[in-house]
Backbone as a chain_set.jsonl record, in Angstrom:
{"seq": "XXXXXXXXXXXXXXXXXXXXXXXXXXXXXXXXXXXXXXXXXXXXXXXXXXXXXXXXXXXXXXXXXXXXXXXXXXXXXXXXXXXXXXXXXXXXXXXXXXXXXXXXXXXXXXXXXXXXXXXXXXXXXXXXXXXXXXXXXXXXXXXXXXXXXXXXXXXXXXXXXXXXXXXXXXXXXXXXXXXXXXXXXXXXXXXXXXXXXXXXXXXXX", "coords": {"N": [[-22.363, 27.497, -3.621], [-21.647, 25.71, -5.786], [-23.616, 23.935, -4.908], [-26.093, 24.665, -5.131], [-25.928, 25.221, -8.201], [-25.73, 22.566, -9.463], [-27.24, 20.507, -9.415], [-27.884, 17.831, -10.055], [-25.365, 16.662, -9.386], [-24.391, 13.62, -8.242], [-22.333, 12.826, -6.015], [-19.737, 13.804, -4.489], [-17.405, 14.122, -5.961], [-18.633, 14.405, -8.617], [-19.764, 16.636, -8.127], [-17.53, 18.256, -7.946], [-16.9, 18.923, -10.483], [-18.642, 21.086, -11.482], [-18.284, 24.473, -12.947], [-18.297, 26.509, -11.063], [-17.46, 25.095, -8.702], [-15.644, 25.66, -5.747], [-12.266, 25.594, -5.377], [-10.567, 24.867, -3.007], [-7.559, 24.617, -0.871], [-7.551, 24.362, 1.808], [-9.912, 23.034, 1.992], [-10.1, 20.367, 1.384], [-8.037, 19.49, 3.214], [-9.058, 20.0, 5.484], [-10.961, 17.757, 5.03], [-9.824, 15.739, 5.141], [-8.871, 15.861, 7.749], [-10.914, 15.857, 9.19], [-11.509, 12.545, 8.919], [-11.086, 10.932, 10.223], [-10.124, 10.964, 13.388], [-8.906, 9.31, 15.989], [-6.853, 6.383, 16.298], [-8.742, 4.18, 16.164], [-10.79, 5.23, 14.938], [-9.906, 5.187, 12.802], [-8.991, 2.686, 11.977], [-11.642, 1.988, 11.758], [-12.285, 3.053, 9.606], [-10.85, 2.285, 7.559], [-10.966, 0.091, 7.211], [-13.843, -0.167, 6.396], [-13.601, 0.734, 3.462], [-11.728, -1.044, 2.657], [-13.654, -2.675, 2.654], [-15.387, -2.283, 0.839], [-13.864, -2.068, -1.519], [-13.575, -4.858, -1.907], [-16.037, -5.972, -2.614], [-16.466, -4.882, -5.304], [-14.441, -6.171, -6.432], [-13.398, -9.182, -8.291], [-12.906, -12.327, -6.905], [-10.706, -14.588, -6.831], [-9.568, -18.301, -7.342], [-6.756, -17.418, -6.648], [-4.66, -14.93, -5.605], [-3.571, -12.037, -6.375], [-0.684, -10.014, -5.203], [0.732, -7.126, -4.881], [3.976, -5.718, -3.816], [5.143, -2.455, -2.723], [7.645, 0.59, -2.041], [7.736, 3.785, -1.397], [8.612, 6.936, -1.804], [7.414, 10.115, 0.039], [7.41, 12.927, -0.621], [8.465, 15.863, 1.64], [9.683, 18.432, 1.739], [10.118, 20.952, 2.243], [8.721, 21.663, 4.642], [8.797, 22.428, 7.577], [7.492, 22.052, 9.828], [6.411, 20.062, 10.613], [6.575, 16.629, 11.866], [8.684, 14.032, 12.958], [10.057, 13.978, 9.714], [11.987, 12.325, 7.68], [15.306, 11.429, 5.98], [14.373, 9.765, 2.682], [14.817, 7.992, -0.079], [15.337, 9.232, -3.428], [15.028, 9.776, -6.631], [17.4, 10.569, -8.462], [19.236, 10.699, -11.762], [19.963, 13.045, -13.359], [21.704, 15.298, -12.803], [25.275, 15.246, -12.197], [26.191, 13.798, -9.678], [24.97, 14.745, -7.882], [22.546, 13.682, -4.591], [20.563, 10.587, -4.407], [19.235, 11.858, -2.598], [16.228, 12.505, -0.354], [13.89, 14.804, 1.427], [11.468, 13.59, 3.621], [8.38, 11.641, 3.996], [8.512, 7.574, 4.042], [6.689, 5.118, 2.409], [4.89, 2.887, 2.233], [3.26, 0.067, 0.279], [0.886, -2.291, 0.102], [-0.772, -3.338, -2.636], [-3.719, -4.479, -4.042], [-3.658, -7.029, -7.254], [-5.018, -6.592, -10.466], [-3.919, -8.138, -13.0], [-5.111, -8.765, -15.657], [-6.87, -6.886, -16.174], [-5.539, -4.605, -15.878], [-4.79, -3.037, -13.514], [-3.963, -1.433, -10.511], [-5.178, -1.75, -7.245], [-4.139, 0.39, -4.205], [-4.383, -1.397, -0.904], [-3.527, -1.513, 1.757], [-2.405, 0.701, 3.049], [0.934, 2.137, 4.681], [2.529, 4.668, 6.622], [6.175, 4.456, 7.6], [7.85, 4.283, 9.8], [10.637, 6.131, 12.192], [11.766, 4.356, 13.457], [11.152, 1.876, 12.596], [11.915, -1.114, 11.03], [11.727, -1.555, 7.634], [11.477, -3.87, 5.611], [10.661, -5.54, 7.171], [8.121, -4.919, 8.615], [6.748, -5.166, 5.847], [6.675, -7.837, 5.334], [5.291, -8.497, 7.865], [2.704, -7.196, 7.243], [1.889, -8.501, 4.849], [1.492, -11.359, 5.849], [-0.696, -10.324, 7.263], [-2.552, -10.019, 6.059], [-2.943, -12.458, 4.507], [-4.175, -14.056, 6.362], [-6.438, -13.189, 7.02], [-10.079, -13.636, 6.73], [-11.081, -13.241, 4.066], [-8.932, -14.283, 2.612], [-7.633, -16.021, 2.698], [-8.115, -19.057, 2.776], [-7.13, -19.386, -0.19], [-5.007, -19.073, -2.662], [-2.085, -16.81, -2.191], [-0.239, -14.355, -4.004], [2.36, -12.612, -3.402], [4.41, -10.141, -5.169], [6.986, -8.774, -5.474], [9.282, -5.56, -5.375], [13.057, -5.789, -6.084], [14.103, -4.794, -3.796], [13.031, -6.217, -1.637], [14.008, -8.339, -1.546], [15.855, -9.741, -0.192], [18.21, -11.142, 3.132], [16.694, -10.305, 5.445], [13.889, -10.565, 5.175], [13.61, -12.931, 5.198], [14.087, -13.766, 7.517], [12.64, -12.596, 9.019], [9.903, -13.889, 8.126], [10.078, -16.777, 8.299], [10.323, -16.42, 11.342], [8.017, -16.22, 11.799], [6.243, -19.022, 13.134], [3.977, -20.247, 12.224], [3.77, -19.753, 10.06], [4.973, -21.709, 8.478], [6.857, -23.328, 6.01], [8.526, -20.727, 4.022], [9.739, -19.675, 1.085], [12.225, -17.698, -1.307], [11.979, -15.971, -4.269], [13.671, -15.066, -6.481], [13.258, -13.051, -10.028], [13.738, -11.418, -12.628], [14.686, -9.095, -10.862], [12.83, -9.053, -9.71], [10.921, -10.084, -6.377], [8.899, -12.698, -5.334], [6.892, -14.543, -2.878], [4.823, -16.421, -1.854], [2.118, -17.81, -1.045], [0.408, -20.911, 0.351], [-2.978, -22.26, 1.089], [-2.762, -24.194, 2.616], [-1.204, -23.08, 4.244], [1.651, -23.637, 3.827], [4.766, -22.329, 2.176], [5.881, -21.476, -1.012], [7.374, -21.212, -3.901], [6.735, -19.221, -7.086], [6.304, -19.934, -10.532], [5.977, -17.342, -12.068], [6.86, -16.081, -14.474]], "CA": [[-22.795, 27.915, -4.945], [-21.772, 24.568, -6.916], [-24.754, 22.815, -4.625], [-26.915, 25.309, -5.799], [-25.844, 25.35, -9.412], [-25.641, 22.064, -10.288], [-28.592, 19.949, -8.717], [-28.028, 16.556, -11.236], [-24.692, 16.011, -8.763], [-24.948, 12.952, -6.936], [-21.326, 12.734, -5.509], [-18.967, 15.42, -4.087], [-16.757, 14.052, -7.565], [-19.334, 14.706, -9.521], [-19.789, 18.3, -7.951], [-16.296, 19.101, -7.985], [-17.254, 19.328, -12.077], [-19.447, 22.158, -11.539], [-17.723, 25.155, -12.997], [-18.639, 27.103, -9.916], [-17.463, 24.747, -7.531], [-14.357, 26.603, -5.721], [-11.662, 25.001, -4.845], [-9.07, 25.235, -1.722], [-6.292, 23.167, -0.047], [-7.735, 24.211, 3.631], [-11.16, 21.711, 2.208], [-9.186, 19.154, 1.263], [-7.282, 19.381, 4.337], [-10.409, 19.369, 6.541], [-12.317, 16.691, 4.747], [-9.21, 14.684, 5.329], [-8.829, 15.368, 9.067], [-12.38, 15.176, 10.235], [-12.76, 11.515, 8.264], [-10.829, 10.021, 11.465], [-9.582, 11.694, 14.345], [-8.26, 8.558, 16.671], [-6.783, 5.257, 16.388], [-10.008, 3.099, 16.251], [-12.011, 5.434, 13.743], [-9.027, 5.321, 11.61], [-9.367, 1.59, 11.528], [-12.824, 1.542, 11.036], [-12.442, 3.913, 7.907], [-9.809, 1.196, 6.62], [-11.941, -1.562, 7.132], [-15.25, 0.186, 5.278], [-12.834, 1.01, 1.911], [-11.741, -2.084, 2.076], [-14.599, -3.549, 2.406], [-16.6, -1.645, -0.301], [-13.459, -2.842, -2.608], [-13.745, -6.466, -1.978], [-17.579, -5.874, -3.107], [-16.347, -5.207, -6.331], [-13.486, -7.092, -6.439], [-13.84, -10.951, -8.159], [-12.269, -13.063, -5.37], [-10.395, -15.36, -7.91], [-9.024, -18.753, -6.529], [-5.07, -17.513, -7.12], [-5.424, -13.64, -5.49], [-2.412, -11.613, -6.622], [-0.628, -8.893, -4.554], [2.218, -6.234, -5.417], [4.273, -4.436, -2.643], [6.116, -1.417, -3.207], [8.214, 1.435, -1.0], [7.302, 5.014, -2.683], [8.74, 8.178, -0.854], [6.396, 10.984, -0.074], [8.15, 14.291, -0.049], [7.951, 16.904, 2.233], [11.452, 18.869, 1.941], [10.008, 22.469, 2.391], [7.644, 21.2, 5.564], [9.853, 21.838, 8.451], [6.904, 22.019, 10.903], [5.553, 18.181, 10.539], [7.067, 15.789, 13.02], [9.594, 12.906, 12.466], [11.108, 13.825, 9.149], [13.477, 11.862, 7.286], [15.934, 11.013, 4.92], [13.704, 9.162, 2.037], [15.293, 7.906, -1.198], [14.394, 10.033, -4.475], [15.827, 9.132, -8.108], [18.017, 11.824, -9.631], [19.922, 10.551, -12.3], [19.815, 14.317, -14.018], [22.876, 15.756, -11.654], [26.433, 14.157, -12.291], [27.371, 14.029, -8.397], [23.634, 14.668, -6.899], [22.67, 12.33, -4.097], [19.406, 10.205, -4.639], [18.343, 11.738, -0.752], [15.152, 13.639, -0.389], [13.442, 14.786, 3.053], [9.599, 13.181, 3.387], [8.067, 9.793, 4.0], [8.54, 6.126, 3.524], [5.516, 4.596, 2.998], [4.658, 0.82, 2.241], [1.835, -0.09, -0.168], [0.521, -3.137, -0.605], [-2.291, -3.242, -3.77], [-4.263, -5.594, -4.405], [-3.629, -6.522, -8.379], [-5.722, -7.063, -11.496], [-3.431, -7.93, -14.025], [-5.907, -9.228, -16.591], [-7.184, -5.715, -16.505], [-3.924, -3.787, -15.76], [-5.018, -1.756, -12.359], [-3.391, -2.099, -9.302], [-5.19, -0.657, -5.993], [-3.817, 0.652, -3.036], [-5.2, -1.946, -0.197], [-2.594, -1.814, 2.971], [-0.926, 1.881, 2.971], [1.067, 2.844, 5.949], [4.077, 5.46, 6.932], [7.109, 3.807, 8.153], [8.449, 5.02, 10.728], [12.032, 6.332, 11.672], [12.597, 3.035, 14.055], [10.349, 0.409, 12.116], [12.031, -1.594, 9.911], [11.255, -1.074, 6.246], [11.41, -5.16, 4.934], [9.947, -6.459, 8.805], [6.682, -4.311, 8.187], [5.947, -5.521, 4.854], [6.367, -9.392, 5.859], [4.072, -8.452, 8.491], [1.642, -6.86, 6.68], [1.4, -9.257, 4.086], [1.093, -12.168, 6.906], [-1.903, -10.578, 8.092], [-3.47, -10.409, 4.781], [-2.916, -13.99, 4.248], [-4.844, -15.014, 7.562], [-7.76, -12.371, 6.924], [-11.049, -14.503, 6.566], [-11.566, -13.34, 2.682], [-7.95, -14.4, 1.741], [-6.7, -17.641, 3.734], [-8.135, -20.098, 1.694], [-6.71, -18.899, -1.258], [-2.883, -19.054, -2.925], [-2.028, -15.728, -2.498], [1.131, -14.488, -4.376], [2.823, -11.31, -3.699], [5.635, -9.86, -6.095], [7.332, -7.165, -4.477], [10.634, -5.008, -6.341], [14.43, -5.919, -5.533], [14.674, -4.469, -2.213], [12.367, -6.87, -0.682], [14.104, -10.127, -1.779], [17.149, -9.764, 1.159], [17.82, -12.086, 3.846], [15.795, -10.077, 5.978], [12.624, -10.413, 4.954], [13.364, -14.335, 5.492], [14.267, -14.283, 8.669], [10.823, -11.487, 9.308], [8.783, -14.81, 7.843], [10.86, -17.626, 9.403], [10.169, -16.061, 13.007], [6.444, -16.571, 12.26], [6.276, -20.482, 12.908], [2.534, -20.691, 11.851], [3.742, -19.48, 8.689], [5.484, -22.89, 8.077], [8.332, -23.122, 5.308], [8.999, -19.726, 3.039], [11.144, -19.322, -0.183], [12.016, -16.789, -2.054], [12.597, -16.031, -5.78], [14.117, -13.736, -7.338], [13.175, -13.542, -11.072], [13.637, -10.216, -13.493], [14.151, -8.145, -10.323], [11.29, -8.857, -8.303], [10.629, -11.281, -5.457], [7.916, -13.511, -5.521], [6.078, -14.845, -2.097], [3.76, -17.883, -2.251], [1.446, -19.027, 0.658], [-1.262, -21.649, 0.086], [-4.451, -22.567, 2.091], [-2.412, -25.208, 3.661], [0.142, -22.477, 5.116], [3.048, -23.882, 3.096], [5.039, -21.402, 1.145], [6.46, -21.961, -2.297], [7.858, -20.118, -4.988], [5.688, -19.121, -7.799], [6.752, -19.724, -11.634], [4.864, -16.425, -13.3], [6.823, -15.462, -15.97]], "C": [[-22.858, 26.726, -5.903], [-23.183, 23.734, -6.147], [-25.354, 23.448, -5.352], [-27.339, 25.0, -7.253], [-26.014, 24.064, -10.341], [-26.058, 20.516, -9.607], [-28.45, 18.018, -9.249], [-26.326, 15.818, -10.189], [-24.966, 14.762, -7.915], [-23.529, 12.373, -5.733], [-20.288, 13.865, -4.888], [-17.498, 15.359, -5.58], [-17.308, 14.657, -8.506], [-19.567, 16.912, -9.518], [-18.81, 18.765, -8.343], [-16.275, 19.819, -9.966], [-17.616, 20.739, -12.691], [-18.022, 23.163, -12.414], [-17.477, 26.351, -12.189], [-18.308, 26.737, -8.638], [-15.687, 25.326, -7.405], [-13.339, 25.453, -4.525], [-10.293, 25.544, -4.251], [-8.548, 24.221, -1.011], [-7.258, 23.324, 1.423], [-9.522, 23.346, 3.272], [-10.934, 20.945, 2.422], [-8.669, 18.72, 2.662], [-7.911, 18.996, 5.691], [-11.223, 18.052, 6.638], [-10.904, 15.515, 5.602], [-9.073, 14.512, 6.991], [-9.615, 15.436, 9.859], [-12.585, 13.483, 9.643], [-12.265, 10.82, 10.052], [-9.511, 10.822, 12.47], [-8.572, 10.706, 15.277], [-7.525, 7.102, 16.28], [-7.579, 3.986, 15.79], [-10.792, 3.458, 15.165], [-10.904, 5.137, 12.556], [-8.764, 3.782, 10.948], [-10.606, 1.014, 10.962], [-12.907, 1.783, 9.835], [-12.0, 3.206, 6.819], [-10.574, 0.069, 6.065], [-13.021, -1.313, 6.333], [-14.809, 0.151, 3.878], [-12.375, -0.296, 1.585], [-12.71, -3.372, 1.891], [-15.403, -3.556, 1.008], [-15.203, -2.009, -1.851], [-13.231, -4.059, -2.984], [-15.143, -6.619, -2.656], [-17.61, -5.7, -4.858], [-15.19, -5.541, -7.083], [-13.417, -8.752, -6.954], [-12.759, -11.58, -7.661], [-11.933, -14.373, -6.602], [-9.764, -16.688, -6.742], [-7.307, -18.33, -6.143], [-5.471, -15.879, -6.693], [-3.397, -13.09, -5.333], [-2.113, -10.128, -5.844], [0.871, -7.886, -4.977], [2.445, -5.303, -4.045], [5.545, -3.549, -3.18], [6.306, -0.399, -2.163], [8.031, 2.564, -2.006], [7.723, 6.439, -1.195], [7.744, 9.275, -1.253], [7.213, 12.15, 0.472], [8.03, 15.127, 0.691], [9.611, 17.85, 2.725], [11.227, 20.537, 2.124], [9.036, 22.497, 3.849], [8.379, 21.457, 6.7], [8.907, 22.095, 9.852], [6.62, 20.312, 11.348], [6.768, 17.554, 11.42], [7.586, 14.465, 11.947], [9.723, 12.584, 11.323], [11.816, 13.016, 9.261], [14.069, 11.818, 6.284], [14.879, 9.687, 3.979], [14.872, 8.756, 0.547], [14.563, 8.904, -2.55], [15.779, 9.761, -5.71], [16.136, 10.249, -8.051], [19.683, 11.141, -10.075], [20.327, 11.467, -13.006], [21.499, 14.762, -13.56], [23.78, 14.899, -11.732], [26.501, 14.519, -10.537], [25.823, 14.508, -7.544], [23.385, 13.369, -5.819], [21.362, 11.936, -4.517], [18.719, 10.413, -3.015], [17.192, 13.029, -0.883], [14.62, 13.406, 1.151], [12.003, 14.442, 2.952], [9.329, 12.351, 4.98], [8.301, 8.949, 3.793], [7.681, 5.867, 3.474], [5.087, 3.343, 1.79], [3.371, 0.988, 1.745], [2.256, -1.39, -0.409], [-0.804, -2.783, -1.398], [-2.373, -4.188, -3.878], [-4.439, -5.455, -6.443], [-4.42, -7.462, -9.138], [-5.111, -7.469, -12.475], [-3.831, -8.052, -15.497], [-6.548, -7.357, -17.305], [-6.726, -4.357, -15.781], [-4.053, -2.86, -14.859], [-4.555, -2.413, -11.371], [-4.276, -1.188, -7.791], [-4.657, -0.488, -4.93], [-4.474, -0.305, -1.696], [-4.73, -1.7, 1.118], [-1.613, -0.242, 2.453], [-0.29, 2.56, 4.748], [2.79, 3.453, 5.626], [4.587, 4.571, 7.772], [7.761, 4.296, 8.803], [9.753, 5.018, 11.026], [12.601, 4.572, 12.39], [11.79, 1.77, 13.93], [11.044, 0.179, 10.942], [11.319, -1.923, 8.788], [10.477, -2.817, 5.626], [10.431, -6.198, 6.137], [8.198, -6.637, 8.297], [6.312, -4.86, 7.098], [5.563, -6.45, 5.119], [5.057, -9.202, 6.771], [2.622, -8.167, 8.268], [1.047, -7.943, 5.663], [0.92, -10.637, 4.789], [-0.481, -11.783, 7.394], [-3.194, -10.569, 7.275], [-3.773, -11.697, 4.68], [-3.881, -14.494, 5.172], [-6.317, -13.88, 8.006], [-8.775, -13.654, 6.339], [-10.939, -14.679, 4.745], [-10.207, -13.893, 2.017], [-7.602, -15.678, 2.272], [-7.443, -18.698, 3.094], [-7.762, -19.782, 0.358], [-5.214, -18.635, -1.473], [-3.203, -17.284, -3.115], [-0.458, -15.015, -2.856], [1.566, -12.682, -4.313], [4.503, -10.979, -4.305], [5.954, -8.89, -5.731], [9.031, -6.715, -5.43], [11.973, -5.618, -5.151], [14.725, -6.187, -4.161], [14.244, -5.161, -1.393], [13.256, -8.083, -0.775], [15.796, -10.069, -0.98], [16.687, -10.734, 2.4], [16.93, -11.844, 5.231], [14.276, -10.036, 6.504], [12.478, -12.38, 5.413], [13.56, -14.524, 6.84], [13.45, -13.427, 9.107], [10.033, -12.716, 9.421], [8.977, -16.086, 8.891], [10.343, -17.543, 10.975], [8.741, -16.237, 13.273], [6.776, -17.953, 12.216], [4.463, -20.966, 12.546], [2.783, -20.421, 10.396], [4.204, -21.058, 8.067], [6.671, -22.259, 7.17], [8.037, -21.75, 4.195], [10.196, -19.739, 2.155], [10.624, -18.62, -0.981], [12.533, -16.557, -3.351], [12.687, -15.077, -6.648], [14.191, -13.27, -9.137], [13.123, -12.104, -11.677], [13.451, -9.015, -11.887], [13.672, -8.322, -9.656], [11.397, -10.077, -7.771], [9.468, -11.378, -4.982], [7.553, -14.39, -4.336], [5.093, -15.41, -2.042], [3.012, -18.137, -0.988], [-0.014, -19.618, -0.098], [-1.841, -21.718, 1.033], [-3.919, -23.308, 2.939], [-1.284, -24.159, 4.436], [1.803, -23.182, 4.773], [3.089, -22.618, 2.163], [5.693, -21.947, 0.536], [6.886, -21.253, -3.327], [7.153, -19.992, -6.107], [6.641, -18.991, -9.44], [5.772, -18.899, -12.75], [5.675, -15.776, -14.495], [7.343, -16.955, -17.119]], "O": [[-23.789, 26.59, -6.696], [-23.773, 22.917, -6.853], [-25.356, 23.005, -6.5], [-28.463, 24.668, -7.628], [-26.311, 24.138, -11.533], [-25.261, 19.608, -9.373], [-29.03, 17.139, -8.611], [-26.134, 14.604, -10.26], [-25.719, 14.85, -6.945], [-23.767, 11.632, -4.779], [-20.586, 15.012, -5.219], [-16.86, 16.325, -5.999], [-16.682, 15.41, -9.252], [-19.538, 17.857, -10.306], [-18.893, 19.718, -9.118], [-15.774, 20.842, -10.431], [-17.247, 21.332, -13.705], [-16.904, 22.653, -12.497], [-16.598, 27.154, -12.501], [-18.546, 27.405, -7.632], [-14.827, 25.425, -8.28], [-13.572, 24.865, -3.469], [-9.385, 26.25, -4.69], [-9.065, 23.167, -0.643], [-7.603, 22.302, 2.017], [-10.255, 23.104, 4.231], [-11.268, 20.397, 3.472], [-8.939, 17.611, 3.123], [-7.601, 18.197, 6.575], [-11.816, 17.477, 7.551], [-11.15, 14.686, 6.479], [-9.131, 13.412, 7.539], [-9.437, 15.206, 11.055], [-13.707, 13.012, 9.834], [-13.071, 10.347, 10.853], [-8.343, 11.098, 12.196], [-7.43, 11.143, 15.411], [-8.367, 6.721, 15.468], [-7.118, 3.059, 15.124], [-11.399, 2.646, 14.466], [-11.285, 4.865, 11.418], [-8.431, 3.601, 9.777], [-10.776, 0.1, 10.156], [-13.434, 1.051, 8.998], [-12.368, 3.259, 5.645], [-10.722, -0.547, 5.009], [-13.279, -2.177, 5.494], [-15.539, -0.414, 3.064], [-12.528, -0.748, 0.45], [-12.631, -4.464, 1.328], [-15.868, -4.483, 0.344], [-15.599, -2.159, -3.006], [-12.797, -4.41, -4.081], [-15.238, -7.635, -3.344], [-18.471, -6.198, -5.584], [-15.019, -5.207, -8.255], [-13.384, -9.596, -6.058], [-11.639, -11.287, -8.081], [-12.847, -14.985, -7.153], [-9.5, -16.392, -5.576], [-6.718, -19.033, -5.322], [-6.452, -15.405, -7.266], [-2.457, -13.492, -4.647], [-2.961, -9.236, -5.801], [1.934, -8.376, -5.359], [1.679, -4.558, -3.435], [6.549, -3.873, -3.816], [5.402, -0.288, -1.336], [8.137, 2.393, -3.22], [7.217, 6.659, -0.095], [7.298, 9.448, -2.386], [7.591, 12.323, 1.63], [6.889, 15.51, 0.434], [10.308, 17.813, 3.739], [12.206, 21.283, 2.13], [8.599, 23.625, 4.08], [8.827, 20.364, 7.046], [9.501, 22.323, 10.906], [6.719, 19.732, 12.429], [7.839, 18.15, 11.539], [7.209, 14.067, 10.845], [9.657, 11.38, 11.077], [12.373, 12.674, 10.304], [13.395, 12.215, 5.333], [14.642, 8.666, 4.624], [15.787, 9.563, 0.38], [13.37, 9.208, -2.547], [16.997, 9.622, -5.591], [15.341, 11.092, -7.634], [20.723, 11.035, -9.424], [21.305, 11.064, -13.637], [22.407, 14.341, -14.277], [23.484, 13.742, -11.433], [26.916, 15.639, -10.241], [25.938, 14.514, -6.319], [23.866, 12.259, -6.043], [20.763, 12.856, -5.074], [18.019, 9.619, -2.386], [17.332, 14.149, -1.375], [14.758, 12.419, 1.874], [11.337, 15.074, 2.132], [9.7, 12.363, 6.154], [8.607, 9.122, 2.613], [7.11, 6.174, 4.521], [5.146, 3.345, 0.561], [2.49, 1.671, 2.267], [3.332, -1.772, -0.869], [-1.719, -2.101, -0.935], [-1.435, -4.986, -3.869], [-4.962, -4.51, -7.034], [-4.607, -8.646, -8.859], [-5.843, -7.169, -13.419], [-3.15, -7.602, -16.418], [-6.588, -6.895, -18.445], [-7.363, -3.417, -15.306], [-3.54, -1.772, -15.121], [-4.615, -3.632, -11.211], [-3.891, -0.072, -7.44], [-4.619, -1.588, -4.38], [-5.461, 0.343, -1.349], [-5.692, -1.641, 1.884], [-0.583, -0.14, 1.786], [-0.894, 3.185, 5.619], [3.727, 3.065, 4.928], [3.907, 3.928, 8.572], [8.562, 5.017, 8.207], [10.415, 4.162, 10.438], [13.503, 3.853, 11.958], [11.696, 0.867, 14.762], [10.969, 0.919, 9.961], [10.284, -2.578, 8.917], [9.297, -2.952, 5.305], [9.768, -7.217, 5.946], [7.454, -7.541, 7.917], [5.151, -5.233, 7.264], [4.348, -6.57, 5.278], [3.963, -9.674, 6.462], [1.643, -8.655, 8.833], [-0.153, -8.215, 5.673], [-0.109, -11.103, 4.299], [-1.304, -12.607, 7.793], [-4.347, -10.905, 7.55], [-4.951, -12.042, 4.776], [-4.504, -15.475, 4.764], [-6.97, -13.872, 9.049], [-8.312, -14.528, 5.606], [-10.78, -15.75, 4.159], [-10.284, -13.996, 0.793], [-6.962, -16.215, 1.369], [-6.533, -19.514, 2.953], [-8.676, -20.232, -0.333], [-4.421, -18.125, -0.681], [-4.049, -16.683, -3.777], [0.439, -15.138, -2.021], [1.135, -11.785, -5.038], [5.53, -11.521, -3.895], [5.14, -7.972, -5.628], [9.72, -7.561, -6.001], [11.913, -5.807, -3.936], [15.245, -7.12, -3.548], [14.752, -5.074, -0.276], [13.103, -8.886, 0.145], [16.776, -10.496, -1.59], [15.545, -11.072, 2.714], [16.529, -12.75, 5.962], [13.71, -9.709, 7.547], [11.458, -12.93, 5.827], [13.136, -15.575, 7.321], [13.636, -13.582, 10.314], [9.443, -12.91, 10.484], [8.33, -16.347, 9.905], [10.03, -18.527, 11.645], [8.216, -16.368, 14.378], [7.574, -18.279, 11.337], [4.02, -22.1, 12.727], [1.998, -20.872, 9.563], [3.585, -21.438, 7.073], [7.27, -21.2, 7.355], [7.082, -21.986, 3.454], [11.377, -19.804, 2.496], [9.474, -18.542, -1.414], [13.663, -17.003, -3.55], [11.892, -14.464, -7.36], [15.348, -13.151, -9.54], [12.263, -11.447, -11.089], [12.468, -8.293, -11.727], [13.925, -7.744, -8.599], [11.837, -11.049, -8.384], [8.912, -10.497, -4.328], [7.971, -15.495, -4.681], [4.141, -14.658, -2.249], [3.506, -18.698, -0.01], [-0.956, -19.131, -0.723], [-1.332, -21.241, 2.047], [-4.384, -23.291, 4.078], [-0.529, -24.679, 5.257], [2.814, -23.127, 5.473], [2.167, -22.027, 1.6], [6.292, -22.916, 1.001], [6.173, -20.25, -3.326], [6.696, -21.122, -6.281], [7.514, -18.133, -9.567], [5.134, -19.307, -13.721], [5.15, -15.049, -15.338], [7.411, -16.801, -18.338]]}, "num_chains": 1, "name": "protein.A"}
């Protein structure tokens, strides 16, 4: 009925506008698990989005990255597979714990700070026997040595939890990475790699 009704759409965003267009979780739910069914399409799908945001993306020489851990709830779900214990704030409750049942899941965004948006570029669930601080290092490693980023200082600022001696001895174990240091400044830890594959600490504030 919203195709029908409202002809000037040229997006399925734009449709969703309609006042006619009807909306249900079991679409949503479909669109999401026909986009990629296996392994391979699910990489291709990655690779097109991120392609089509590098397109309008300006590729600066200095390319800034933010990583963050964000739990995804699912505490009423008890069909879904490998549940866990997730962290969740509640300072509300004298004597509450901060434990909720979900997801872990690891974003890196790629950030604008000039014009204050951060996007989602690198999102994955963490699994119950993948280390939390390993995975990021890794992820951000393979950013670094992607064609569009490896000539380029690329600096990622990641919260608290990343800046443990873990994450140094994650980087360390790469030996192509060369030397890593880390810096801990208001909180956050700060990750340096230049074009030459030296790492360095970054003075941004």
């Amino acid at each position: 009925m919203a195709v029908a009704s409202f002809k000037s759409a040229k997006s399925v965003v734009q449709l969703s506008e309609s006042p006619v267009f009807h909306f249900q979780y079991s679409s949503i739910s479909d669109a999401v698990t026909n986009l990629a069914r296996t392994s391979a399409e699910r990489l291709e799908r990655r690779q097109g989005l991120q392609k089509l945001f590098l397109e309008h993306f300006e590729m600066k020489p200095i390319i800034d990255w933010q990583t963050d851990g964000v739990s995804l709830f699912r505490e009423h779900s008890k069909c879904l597979k490998d549940l866990q214990f997730v962290y969740k704030a509640n300072t509300v409750i004298r004597g509450n714990k901060p434990i909720g049942i979900g997801y872990p899941l690891l974003f890196v965004n790629l950030a604008d700070f000039a014009n204050r948006w951060s996007l989602p570029f690198e999102v994955e669930i963490v699994g119950k026997e993948t280390d939390y601080v390993s995975l990021a290092a890794e992820k951000f490693k393979e950013l670094c040595q992607r064609e569009e980023f490896q000539e380029r200082l690329n600096i990622n600022t990641a919260d608290a939890s990343f800046g443990c001696p873990r994450i140094l001895v994650a980087d360390q174990q790469n030996q192509e990475f060369g030397e890593h240091h880390a810096a801990q400044t208001w909180e956050k830890s700060v990750f340096c790699r230049t074009k030459s594959d030296e790492w360095r600490t970054a003075d941004l504030w």
